[in-house]
Each structure stands twice: as structure tokens, then as C-alpha cells.
MIDRENPA-910726 format. One record per atom (N, C-alpha, C, O): x, y, z; residue number from 1. Coordinates in steps of 0.1 Angstrom, whole numbers. Each point is the difference from the previous one (the first is absolute). Layout:
BEGIN
- X|Y|Z|NUM
...
This chain:
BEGIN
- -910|531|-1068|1
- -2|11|-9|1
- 12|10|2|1
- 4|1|12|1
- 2|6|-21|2
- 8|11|0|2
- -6|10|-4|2
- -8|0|-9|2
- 14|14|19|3
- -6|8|-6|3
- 13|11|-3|3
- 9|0|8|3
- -9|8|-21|4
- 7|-1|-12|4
- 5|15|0|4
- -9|5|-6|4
- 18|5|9|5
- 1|8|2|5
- 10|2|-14|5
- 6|-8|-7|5
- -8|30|6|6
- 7|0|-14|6
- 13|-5|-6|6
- 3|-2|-12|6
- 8|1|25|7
- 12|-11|-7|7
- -1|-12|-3|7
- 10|-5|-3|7
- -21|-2|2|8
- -1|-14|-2|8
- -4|3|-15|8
- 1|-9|-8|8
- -5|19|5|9
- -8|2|-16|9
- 11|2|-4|9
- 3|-6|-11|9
- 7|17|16|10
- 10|3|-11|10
- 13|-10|-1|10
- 7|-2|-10|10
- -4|-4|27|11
- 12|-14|-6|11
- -9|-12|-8|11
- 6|-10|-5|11
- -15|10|3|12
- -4|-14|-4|12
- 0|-8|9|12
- 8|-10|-1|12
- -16|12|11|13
- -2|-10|12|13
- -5|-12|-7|13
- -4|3|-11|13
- 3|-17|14|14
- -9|-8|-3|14
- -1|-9|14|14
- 9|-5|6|14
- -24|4|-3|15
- -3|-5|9|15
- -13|-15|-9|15
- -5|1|-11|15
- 5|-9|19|16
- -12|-11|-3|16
- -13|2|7|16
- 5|0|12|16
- -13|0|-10|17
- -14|2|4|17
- -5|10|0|17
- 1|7|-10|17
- -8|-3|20|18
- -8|12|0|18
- 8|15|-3|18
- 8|3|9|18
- -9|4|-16|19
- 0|15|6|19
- -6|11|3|19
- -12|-2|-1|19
- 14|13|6|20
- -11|13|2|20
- 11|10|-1|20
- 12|-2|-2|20
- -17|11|4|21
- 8|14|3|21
- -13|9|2|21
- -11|-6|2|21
- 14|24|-3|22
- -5|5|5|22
- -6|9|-15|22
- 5|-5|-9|22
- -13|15|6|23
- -7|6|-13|23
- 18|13|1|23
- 4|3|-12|23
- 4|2|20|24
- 9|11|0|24
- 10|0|-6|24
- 7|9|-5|24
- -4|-28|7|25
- 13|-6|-4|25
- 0|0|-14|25
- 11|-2|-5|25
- -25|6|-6|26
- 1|-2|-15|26
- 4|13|-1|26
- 4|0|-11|26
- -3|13|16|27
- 4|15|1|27
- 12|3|2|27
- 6|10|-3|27
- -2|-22|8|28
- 17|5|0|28
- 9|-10|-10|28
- 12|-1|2|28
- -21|-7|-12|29
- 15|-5|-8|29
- -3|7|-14|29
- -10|6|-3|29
- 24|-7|-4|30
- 1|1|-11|30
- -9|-9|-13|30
- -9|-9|-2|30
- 13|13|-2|31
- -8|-6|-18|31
- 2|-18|-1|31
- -9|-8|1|31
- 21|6|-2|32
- 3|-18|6|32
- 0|0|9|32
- 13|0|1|32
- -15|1|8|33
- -2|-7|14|33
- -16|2|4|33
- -5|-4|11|33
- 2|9|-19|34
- -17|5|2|34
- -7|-7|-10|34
- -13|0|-1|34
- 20|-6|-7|35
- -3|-7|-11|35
- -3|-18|6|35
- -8|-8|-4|35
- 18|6|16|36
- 2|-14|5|36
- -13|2|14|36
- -7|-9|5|36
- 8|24|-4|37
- -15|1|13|37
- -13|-5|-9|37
- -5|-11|3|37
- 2|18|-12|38
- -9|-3|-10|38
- -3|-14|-3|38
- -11|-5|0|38
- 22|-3|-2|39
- -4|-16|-3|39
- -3|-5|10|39
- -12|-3|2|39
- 22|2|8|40
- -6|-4|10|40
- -14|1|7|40
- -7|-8|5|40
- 5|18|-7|41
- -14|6|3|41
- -13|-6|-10|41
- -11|-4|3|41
- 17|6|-14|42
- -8|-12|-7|42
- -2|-11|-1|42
- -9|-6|-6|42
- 23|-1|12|43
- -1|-13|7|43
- -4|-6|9|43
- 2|-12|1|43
- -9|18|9|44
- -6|-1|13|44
- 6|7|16|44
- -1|-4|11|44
- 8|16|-17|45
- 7|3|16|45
- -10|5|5|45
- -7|6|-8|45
- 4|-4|17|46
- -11|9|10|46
- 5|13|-1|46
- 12|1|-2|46
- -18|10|4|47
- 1|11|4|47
- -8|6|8|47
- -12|1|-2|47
- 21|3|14|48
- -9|-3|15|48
- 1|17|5|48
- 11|5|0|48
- -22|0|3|49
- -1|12|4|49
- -1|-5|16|49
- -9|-9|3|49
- 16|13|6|50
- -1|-3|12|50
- -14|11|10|50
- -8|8|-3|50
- 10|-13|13|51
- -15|7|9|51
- 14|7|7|51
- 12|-2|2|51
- -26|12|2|52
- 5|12|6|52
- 11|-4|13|52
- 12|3|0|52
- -21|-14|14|53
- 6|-1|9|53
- 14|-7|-3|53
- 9|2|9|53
- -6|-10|-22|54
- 11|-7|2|54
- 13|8|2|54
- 9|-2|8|54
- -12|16|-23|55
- 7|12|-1|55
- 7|5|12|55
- 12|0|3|55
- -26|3|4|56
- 2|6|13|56
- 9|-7|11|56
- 9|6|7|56
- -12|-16|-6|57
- 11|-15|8|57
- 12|3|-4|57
- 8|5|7|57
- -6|-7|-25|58
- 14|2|-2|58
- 11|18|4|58
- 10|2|6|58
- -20|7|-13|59
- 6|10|4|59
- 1|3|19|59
- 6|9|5|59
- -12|-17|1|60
- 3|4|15|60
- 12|-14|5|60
- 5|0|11|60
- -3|-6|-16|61
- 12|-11|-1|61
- 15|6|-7|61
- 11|-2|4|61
- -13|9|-15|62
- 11|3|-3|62
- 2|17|6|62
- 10|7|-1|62
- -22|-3|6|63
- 6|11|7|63
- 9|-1|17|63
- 9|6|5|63
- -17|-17|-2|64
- 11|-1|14|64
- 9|-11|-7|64
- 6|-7|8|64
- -5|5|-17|65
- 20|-10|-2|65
- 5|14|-5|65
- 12|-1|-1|65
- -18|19|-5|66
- 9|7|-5|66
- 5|-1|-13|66
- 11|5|-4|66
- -23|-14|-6|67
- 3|-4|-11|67
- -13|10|-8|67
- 2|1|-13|67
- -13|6|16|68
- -9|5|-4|68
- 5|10|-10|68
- -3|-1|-12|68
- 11|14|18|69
- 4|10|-11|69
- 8|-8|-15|69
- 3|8|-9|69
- 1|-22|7|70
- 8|-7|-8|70
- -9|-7|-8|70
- 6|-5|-9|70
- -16|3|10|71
- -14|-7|-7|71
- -5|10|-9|71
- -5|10|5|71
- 5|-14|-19|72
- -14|10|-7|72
- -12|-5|1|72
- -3|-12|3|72
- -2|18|-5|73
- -20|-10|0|73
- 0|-14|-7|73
- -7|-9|5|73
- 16|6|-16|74
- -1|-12|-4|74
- 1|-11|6|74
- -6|-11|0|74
- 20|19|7|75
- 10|-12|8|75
- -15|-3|10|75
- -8|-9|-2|75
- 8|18|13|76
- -14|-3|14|76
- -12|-10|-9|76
- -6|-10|5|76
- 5|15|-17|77
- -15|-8|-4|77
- 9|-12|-3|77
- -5|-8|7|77
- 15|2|-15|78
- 6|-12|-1|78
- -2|-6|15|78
- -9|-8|2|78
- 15|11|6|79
- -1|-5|15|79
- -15|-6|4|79
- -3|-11|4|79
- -5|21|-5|80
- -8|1|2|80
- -14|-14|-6|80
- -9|-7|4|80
- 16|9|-15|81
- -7|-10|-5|81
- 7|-19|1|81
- -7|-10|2|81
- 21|10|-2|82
- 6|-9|0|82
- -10|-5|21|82
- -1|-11|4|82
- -3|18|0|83
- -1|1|17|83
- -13|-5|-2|83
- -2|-10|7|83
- -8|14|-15|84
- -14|-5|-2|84
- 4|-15|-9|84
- -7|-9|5|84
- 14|5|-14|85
- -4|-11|-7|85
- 11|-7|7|85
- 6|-7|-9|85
- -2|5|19|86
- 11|-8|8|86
- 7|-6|-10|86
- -1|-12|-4|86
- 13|25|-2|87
- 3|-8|-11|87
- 23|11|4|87
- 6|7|8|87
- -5|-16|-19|88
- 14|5|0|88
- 5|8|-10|88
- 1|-2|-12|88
- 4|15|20|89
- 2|13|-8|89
- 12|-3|-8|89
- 8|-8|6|89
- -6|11|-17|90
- 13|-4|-10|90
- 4|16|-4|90
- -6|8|-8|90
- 20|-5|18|91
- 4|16|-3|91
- 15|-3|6|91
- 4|-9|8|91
- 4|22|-15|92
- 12|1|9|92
- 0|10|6|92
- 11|3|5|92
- -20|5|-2|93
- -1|12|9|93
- 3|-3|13|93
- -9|-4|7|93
- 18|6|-4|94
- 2|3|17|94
- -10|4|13|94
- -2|-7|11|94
- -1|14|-13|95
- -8|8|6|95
- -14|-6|1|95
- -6|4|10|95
- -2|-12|-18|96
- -10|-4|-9|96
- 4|-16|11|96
- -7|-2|10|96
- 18|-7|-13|97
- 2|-8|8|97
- 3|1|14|97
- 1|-11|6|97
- 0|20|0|98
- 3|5|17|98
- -17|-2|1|98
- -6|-9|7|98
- 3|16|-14|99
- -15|3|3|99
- -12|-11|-2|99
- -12|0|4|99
- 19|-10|-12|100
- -11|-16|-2|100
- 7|-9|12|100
- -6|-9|5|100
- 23|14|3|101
- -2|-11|11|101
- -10|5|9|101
- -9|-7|4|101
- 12|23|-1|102
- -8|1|11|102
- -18|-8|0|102
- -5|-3|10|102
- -3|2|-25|103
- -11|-7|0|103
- -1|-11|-5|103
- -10|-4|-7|103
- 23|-3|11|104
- 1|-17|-4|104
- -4|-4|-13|104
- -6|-10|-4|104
- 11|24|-5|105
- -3|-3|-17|105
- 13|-9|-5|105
- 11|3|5|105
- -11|-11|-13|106
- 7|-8|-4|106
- 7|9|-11|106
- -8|9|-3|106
- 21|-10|-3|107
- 6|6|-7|107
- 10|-9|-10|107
- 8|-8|4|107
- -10|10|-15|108
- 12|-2|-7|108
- 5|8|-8|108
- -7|6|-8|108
- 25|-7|9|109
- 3|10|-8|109
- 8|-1|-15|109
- 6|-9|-6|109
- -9|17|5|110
- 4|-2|-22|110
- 13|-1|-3|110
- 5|-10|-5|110
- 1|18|7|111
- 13|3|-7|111
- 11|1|13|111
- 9|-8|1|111
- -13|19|8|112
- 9|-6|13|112
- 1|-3|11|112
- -12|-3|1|112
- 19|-1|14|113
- -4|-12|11|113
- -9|12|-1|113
- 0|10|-8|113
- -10|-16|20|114
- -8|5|7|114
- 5|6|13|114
- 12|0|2|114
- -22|5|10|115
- 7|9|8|115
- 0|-13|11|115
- -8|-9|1|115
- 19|13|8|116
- 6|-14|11|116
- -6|4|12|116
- -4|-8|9|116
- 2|22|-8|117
- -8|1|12|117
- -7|9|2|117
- 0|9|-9|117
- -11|-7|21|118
- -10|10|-2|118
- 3|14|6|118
- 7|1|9|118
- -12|9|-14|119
- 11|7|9|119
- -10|13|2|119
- -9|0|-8|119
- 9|11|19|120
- -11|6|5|120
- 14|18|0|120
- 10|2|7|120
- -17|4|-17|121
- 7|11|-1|121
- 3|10|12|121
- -5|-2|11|121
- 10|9|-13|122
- 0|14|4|122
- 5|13|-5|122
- 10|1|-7|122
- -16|7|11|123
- 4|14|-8|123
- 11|10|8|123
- -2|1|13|123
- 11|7|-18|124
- 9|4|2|124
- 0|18|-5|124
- 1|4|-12|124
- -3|5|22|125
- -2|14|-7|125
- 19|6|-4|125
- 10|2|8|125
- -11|-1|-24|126
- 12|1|-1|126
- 4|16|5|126
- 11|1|-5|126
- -13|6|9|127
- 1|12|9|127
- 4|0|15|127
- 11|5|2|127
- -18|-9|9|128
- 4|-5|12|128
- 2|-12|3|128
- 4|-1|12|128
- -5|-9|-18|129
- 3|-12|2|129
- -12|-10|12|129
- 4|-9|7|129
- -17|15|-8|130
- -8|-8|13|130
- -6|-8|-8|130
- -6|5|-9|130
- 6|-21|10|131
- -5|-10|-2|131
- -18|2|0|131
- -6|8|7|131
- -1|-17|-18|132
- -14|1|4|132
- -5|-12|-3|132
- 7|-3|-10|132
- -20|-10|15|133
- 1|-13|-5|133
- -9|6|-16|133
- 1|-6|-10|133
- -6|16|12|134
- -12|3|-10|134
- 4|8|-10|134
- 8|10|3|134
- -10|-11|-13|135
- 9|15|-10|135
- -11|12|1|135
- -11|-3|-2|135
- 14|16|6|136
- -2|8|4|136
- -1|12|-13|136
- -7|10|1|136
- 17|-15|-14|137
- 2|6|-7|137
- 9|11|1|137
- 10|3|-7|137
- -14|3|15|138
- 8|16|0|138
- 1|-2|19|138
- -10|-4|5|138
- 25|6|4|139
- -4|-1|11|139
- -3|13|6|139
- 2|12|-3|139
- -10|-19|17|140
- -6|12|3|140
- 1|8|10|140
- -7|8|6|140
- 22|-11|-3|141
- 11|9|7|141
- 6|11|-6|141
- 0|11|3|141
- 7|-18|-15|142
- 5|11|-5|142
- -4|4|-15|142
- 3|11|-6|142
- -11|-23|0|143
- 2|8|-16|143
- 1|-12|-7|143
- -10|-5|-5|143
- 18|1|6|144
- 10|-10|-14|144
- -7|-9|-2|144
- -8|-6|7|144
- 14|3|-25|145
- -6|-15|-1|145
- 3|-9|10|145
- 9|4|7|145
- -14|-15|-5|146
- 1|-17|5|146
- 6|-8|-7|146
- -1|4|-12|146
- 10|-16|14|147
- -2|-7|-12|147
- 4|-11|11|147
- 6|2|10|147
- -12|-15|-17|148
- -1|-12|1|148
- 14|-11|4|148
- 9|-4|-7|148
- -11|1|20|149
- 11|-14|-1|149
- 1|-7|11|149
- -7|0|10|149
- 18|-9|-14|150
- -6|-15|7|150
- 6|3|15|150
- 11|5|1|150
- -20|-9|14|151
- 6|7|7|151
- 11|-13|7|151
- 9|3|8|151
């Protein structure tokens, strides 16, 4: 089974067998590409609302790889569900793939490579410069934003 995230609707993914996706992923395409969610959907894709704890698994996995503030709800519930139907997420999101190795989600990607390795962030206060494994958002020494990178 694959499970079908919104760039697969709008490159024209085509896969053979099963599909699913998530009820969020029909909210974010356009008119044709929402047009090919629709068939499919009437063709037999599943549409899988995931359980709470999977959510929760996922967002506490991509919070310690440092990929959590880069996920919208879609992205976590795609994960999330690809993680309940032991199935293989079809996305080029970066962040979204850091986050299916950490839960041994299978991945393929659409249009480009996929990511070569897994990688566990850290945050950087661009103000004083003190390192944090956790994003902190605002640090709490001096003020400033954080931002994100590979250490």
C-alpha cells in the first residue's frame, strides 16, 4: 500500500495497487489535482483517519530528530497513518522523510532523490550563538530567534 501525499496528486503520481492518504490532503490541492484525488477516491483509495496514539508517536519522533516545527498537521497525520497501515509514504518532503526513517516508514520519492541520510537537528540562537538539541523558539538567554541546522 502507498500512502499518497499532496504532491503525488499534483505531479501525477501513478502507483499500482493499493492507495490511502489522509481526509487534509483533499484541502490542500487545487481544482485538477483535486479532480485526480476525487477519482481516485472513487476508485477505491482508502482514506485513513489515523488514531490518536500514532499522531502522538509521530510528533514525539520528529520532535527529537528537530523536524516537528517543519511538519503541518497533514504532513504528521500522512506519517502517521502510512505508520498504522505499514505502508510506504509517497512524498518529497524532506523533513516528512527524516521523520519515516526515524519509524522505519518506507518512502518513495516523486519527483526528487530522496534524503541519503538521517539527520538529528539542532537549533542555533541567532543572537548569542548557544546551541540547543530542542528548538526553544525564542532563546532563553537572550531573546532571539533560533533557527535550525545540521550540527
Amino acid at each position: 500500500m502507498h500512502v499518497l501525499d499532496a504532491s503525488a496528486f499534483i505531479r501525477e503520481y501513478n502507483t499500482d495497487g493499493q492507495t490511502a492518504t489522509v481526509p487534509r490532503v483533499r484541502e490542500e490541492l487545487t481544482a485538477e489535482s483535486g479532480y485526480r484525488f476525487d477519482a481516485l477516491e472513487g476508485s477505491g483509495m482508502h482514506v485513513h483517519v489515523p488514531d490518536a496514539n500514532a499522531i502522538e508517536h509521530v510528533e514525539r519522533a520528529a520532535r527529537n530528530s528537530g523536524d516537528l516545527n517543519e511538519l503541518s498537521e497533514t504532513d504528521v497525520r500522512l506519517l502517521a497513518a502510512a505508520f498504522e497501515l505499514d505502508a510506504t509514504l509517497v512524498t518529497d518532503d524532506y523533513a516528512m522523510q527524516n521523520v519515516a526513517e526515524r519509524l522505519s516508514v518506507s518512502v518513495e520519492a516523486i519527483e526528487h532523490d530522496g534524503i541519503t541520510e538521517e539527520r538529528d537537528w539542532q537549533f542555533q540562537c541567532v543572537g548569542c550563538g548557544r546551541i540547543y538539541d530542542d528548538d526553544p523558539d525564542r532563546c532563553p538567554i537572550c531573546g532571539s530567534d533560533c533557527s535550525r541546522k545540521n550540527p
